[in-house]
Phi, psi and omega in degrees: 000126170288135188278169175265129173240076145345108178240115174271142182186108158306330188280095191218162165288114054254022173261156192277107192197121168335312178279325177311323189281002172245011151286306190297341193259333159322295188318325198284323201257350166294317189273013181244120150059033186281350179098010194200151192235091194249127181238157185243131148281140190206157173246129179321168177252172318265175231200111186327139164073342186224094189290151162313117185225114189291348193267040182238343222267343190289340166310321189267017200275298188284016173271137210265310177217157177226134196243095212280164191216165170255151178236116149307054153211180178199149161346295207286317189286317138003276173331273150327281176337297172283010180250356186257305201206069185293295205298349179276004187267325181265001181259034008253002199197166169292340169280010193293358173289330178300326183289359239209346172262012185319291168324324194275331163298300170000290207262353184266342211267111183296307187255082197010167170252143150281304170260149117270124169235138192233143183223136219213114022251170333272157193326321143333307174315302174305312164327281164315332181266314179298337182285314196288342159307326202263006153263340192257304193083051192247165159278145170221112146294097192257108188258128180235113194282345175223171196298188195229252178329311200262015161251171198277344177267014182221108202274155179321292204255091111239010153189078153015274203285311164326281152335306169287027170239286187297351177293323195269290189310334182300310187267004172281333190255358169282125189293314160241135163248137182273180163195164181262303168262172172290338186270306190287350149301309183329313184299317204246032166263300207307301189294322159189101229264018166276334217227339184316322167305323212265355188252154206213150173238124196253144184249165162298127181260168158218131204292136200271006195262005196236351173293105188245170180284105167229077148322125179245131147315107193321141148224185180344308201225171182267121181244159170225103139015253309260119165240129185165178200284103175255082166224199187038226208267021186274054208248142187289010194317316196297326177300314166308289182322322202280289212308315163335256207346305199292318167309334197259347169303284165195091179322314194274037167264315161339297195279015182207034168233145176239134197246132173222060157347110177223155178089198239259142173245162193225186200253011151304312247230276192317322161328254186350288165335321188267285185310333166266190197199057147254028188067348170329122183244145165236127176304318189091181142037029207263164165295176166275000144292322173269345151333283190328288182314332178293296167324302185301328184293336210274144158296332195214122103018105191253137137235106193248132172277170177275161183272184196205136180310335195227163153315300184325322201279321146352064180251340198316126171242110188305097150341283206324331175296310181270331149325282196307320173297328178304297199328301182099007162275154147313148190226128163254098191249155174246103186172187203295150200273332181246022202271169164307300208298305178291003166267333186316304199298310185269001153264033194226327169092009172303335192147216199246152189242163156211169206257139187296341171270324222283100185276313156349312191263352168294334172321291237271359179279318161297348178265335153352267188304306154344288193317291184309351208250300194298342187246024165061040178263088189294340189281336181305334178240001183240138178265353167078195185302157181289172175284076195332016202244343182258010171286140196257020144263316171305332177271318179328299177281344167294328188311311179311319202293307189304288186332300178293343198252014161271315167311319178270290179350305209271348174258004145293322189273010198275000000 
């Protein structure tokens, strides 16, 4: 008998989001011959900050019903809010209105869930999934790709207290808590070491139907990478300093790297940009498909995180790490020497890690690669298969595997 599976999630396909697209690479392997009848909560298109992208919608094929939701913001009222009543922003998100519609899945939803599973960010998502446990009395996989309480990009205040109440009921009332790393269940065994049993780390995936032969091949210039989100404290300045170092090196080692940036920058990130005059180019913006294609072209990968005051705080694991592992390049990350992302790179064999200061040691890595790049040496940039552990059919199945042994548990105690 097939379970009935919920899946709550604002971040969903078609929309264009990070987390939606590791919803999506789940989705596809919950829906082949799994054993399972999966209906979705969602927020209507289109849904502020996560744009419509029709080449998503194929994610959604084996899905039984899907129950579209309306969100009560805007830019502007957004705006206003937070300068008037920081604390309703945060409570948990700007999106907190998606919860709030609970009753209308109640009465739209053809088929009880057996499972609920939510996937968080944003948080709301999690919000909206407590409500609907606590009418179905179902088992809940409650999954957060990024911390809640302990994180360090999500300020604290102006509520807290708040947040730490509804955080504690959440996870009280969830049958599993998911995490993307091992560093953050730790953190959050340490914090509640009552709930520990209940936690597992479903990691960020990459679709394994997406794996192509990309041998890499010398061209003109030595390229370099990055595609992703450049604001707040995320900035390419370390890319500049090093390129400064490198021009002061040897100008023509200069003249035969090519630098490429792509997606949304803010007008700190332009600055930098506009002010330097090493050719560093930024592309803007791309679909996920000209992302994709952008990679496959780079000798090297650029990735950088945001810093974080402490190592601890380093819990993050970036969806982009695995966009990269498709690639087959060497990855050059820029981050905490103890963070998930440099255990990711260096126990996966992707490449080289440096400290978010050190523009010195990003030189001597790119003049490194240089050298390997003038004597056409391919095992230095091609990384060979991605690491099956991070396939989002092998997590699929455990998830499928999670599902059935909660469902009979929860009908023996019944």
């Amino acid at each position: 008998m097939k379970l009935n599976v919920l899946l709550v999630s604002i971040s969903c396909p078609p929309k264009k989001d990070s987390e939606s697209l590791q919803v999506a690479k789940y989705l596809k392997y919950l829906g082949r011959d799994a054993g399972l009848h999966i209906d979705i909560v969602t927020s209507k298109n289109p849904t502020l900050y996560m744009p419509y992208d029709s080449s998503l919608e194929v994610f959604l094929r084996d899905v039984r019903q899907i129950i579209n939701l309306p969100l009560l913001e805007s830019r502007y009222t957004n705006v206003i809010l937070r300068k008037i009543f920081p604390s309703i922003m945060s409570m948990p998100d700007s999106k907190k209105s998606f919860s709030f519609w609970a009753y209308l899945v109640c009465r739209n939803l053809k088929e009880s869930p057996d499972i609920i599973y939510s996937r968080s960010y944003p948080l709301s998502s999690t919000m909206m999934a407590y409500r609907l446990q606590q009418h179905y009395r179902c088992p809940w996989v409650l999954h957060l790709s990024d911390p809640w309480t302990i994180n360090p990009l999500r300020p604290s205040e102006p509520a807290k207290d708040w947040n730490a109440t509804m955080e504690s009921r959440c996870f009280s009332a969830a049958t599993i808590l998911s995490f993307t790393s091992d560093k953050t269940l730790l953190r959050y065994a340490e914090l509640y070491p009552n709930f520990a049993h209940k936690m597992v780390v479903f990691p960020n995936v990459f679709d394994p139907d997406d794996l192509k032969d990309k041998r890499w091949k010398k061209k003109k210039k030595m390229k370099l990478v990055y595609t992703g989100g450049l604001v707040g404290t995320r900035t390419p300045k370390i890319i500049v300093d090093a390129f400064n170092l490198i021009r002061a090196y040897n100008k023509d080692v200069l003249s035969k790297i090519e630098v490429v940036l792509a997606g949304e920058v803010d007008r700190g990130v332009k600055k930098i940009l506009e002010d330097q005059n090493l050719g560093i180019k930024h592309v803007g913006l791309l679909a996920f498909d000209q992302a994709i294609e952008l990679q496959s072209d780079a000798d090297i990968l650029l990735l950088i995180d945001t810093p974080t005051k402490n190592s601890d705080d380093a819990m993050f694991f970036p969806s982009k790490l695995l966009d990269y592992m498709l690639a087959g390049r060497r990855v050059i990350a820029v981050t905490d020497r103890g963070s998930c992302t440099a255990d990711v790179v260096r126990n996966s064999g992707l490449g080289d890690v440096v400290d978010h200061n050190d523009a010195e040691g990003l030189m001597n890595i790119i003049i490194k690669s240089f050298k390997s790049w003038e004597l056409s040496e391919e095992d230095h940039f091609s990384r060979g298969s991605a690491d099956e552990f991070y396939s989002a059919k092998n997590q699929a199945s455990r998830l499928i595997d999670l599902f059935h042994e909660k469902k009979q548990r929860h009908d023996r105690v019944k």
